[in-house]
C-alpha positions as CSV (number, residue, x, y, z in Angstrom):
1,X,22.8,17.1,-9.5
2,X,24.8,15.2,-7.0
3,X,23.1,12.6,-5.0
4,X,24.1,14.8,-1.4
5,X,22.5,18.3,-3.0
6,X,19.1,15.9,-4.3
7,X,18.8,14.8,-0.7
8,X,19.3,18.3,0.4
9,X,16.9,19.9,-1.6
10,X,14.2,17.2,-0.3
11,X,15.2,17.5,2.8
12,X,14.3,21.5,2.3
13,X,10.9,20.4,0.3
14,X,10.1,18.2,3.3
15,X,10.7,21.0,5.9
16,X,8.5,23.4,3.9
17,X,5.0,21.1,4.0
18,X,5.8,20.7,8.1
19,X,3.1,22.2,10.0
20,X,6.1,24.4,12.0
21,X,6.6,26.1,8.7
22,X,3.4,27.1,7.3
23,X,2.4,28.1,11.0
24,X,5.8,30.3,10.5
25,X,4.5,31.5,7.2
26,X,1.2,32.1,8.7
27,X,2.2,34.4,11.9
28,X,4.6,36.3,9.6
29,X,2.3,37.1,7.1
30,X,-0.1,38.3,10.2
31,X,2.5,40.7,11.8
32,X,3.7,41.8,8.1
33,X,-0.4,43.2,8.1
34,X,-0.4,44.4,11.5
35,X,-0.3,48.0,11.0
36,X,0.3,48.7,14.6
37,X,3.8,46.5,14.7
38,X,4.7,47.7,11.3
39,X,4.8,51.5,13.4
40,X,6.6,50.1,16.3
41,X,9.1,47.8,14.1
42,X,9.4,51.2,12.5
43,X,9.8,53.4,15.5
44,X,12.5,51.0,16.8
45,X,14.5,50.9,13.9
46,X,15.3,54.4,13.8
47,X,15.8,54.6,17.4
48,X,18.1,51.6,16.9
49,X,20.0,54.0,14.3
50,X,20.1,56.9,16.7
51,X,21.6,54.2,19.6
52,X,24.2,53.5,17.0
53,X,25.1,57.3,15.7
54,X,25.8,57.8,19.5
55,X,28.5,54.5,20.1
56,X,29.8,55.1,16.8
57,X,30.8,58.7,18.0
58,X,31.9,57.4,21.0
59,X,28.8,58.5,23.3
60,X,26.5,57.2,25.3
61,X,22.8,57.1,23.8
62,X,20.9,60.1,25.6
63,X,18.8,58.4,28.5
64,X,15.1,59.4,27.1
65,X,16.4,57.6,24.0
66,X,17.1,54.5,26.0
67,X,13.7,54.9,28.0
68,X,11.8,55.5,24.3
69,X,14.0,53.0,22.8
70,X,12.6,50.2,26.1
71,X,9.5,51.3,25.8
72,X,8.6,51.0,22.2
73,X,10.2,47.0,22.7
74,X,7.8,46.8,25.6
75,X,4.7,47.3,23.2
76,X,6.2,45.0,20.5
77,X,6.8,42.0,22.7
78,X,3.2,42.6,23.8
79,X,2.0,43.2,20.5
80,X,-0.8,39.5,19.7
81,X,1.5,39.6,16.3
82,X,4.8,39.7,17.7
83,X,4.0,36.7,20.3
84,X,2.6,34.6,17.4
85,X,5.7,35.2,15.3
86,X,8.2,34.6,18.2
87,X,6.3,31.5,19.0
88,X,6.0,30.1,15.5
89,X,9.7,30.7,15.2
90,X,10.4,28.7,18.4
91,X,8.6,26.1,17.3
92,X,10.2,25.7,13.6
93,X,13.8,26.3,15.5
94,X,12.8,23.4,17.9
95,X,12.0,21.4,14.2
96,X,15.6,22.7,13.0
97,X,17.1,21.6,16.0
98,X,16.3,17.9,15.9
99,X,17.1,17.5,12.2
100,X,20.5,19.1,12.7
101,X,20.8,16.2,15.6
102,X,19.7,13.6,13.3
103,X,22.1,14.5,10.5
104,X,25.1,15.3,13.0
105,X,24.2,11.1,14.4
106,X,23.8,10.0,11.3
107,X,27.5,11.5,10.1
108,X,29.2,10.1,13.1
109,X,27.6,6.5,11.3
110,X,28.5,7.5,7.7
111,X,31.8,7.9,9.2
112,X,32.3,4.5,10.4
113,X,31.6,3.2,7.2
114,X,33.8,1.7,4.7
115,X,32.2,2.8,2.0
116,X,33.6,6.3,0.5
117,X,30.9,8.1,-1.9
118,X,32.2,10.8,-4.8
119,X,30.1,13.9,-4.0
C-alpha cells in the first residue's frame, strides 16, 4: 500500500476512536431505536415522495400536504433523538472541519518543498 493511502487509512482509524465519533455512533444507534422517530422519519418520507409526484408532474404539492408535510418535521426536530443525532453530527462535522484545514495548510507546505514523492 502506498505510503499516502497508509496515512489515510490511520488518519480514518484515528477519527474512529475520537470521542465525536462514538458520541455519533451512540445518538444514531438511539434514534435508529426510537420507535416514535422511526414513524415520523417514515411518515415524512412518503410525504416527501408525494411532494415529488406533484413537481415531477408539473404541480404544486396540495397545501394540507405541505401543512402535514411541516408538521410531521416539526415533531422530528423536537423529537430528544433527533436533537442528539443533529448535535452529535455537528460536533463530528466541527472535527471534520479542522482536519480538512490542517491537511489543506499542510499541502500549501508540501508544496513548497523540493522534495517530489512517487505516490
Amino acid at each position: 500500500m502506498a505510503a499516502i493511502e497508509e496515512m489515510a487509512r490511520e488518519l480514518g482509524l484515528a477519527l474512529g476512536r475520537t470521542a465525536q465519533y462514538q458520541d455519533l455512533q451512540r445518538a444514531a444507534r438511539r434514534a435508529d431505536d426510537d420507535r416514535e422517530l422511526a414513524t415520523l422519519r417514515s411518515e415524512l418520507a412518503k410525504l416527501e415522495e408525494s411532494v415529488a409526484r406533484s413537481v415531477r408532474a408539473g404541480e404544486e404539492p396540495a397545501p394540507e400536504v405541505a401543512e402535514e408535510y411541516e408538521k410531521a418535521f416539526g415533531r422530528l426536530q423536537a423529537s430528544p433523538a433527533y436533537q442528539g443525532l443533529v448535535a452529535a453530527q455537528a460536533n463530528f462535522d466541527r472535527v471534520l472541519g479542522r482536519v480538512n484545514e490542517g491537511i489543506s495548510k499542510a499541502i500549501e507546505e508540501g508544496a513548497k518543498s523540493r522534495i517530489i514523492i512517487s505516490s
